[in-house]
N, C-alpha and C positions, 0 to 999 in steps of 0.2 A: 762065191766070192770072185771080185775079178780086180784080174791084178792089171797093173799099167804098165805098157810097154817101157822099158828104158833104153834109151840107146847105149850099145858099147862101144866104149870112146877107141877111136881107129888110133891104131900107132904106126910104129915105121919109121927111117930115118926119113924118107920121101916125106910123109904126111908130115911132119916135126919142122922139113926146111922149107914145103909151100906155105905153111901155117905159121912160120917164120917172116916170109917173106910178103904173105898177106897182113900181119900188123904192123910189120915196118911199114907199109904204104898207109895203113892208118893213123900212124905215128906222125908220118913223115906229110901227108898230107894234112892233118890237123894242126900241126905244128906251122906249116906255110898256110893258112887259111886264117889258125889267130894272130900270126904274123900281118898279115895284108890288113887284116882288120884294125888292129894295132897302129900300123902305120898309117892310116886312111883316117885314125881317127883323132892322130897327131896331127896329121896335115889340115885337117878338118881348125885343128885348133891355134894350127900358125897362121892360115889363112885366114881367121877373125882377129888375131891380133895383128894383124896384118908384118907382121916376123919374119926376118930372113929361114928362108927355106935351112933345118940343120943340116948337118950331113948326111945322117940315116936316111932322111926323108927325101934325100937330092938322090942318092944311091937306088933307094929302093927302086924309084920313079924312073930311071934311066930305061931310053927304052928298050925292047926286048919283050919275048914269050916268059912266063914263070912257069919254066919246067917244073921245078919241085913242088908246084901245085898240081899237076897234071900225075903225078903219083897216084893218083885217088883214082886211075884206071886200073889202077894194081889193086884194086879193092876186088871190084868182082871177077877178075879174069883169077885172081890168085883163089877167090870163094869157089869159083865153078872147080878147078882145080882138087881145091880138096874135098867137095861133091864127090870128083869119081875117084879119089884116093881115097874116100871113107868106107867103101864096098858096100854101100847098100845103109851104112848106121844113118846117115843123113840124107836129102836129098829134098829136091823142089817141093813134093808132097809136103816138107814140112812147114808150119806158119811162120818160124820166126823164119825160115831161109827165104819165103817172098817177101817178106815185109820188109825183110834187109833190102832186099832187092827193089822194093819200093823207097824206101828212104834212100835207097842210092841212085835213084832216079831222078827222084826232087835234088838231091843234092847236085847233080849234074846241069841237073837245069837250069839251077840259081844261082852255078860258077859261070858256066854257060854262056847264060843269057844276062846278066847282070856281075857279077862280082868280079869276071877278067876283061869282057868288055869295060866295066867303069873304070878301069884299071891299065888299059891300053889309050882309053880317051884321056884320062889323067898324064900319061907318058907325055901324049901328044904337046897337051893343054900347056902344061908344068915348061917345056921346054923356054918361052920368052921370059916365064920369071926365073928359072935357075939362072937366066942367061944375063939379066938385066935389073931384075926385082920389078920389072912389071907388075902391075895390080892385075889379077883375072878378075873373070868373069864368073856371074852365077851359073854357068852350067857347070863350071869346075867345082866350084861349094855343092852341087847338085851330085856329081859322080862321086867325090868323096863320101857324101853321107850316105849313096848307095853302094859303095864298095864298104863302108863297118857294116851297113845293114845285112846285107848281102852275106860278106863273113860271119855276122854274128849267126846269122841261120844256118851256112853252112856248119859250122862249129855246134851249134845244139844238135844237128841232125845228124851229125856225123858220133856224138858223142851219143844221141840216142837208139842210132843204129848199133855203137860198140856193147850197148847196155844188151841190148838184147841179144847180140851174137855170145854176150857172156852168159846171160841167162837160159837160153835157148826153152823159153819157155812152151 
């Protein structure tokens, strides 16, 4: 008969406050991703009614970095963390800790390379209509629908990757 290894779940007040501090940035970074999404998909919808820019959507656009999206680097620095805080119960060997590590991969690359790029060109963009109600341009209707698309991926992948960190299949 052969029995299946289980792992024994590491404790500690250490392991308790990185593994604290590792789902706050999961929190905290999915919360500003369907946030962006949200908004990009509002503006997406004042821009066809051609509507004064609201306030939210004047605020969010201001420009500036979205630190509190950038949280989502607390994801694997805080994972590798409680790697060597687990003493051995978890570690790279195992599939779901690369695959995490692979869906946070893609997820970096599609904030990256598309969801805060569309989102800094939008800043730029936005500034002659918050300022005047100028009418833009389709590259701006172009960046908005890539910054929900964008989010909306970032947001499943992020939510897929949580499934399986829960599961740790």
């Amino acid at each position: 008969m052969k029995i299946s290894a289980v792992h024994s779940q590491p404790t500690g007040p250490a392991f308790d406050v990185v593994l604290l501090l590792h789902v706050g940035c999961v929190v905290v970074g999915l919360a500003t991703v369907v946030t962006s999404g949200a908004v990009a998909a509002r503006l997406r919808r004042v821009l066809e009614e051609m509507a004064p820019l609201p306030e939210v959507v004047r605020r969010y656009f201001e420009p500036g970095v979205n630190w509190a999206g950038r949280t989502i680097y607390g994801i694997p620095i805080f994972g590798v963390v409680l790697l060597a805080l687990s003493g051995g119960s978890y570690g790279f060997k195992d599939a779901w800790v690369t695959s995490g590590l692979g869906i946070f991969a893609v997820v970096v690359l599609l904030a990256e390379g598309v969801l805060w790029p569309s989102e800094r060109r939008l800043q730029a963009s936005l500034v002659p209509y918050r300022e005047g109600g100028k009418a833009v341009g389709e590259d701006v209707r172009n960046d908005a629908r890539a910054m929900a698309l964008s989010a909306t991926g970032c947001v499943l992948l992020l939510l897929l990757g949580s499934a399986l960190m829960l599961a740790q299949p």
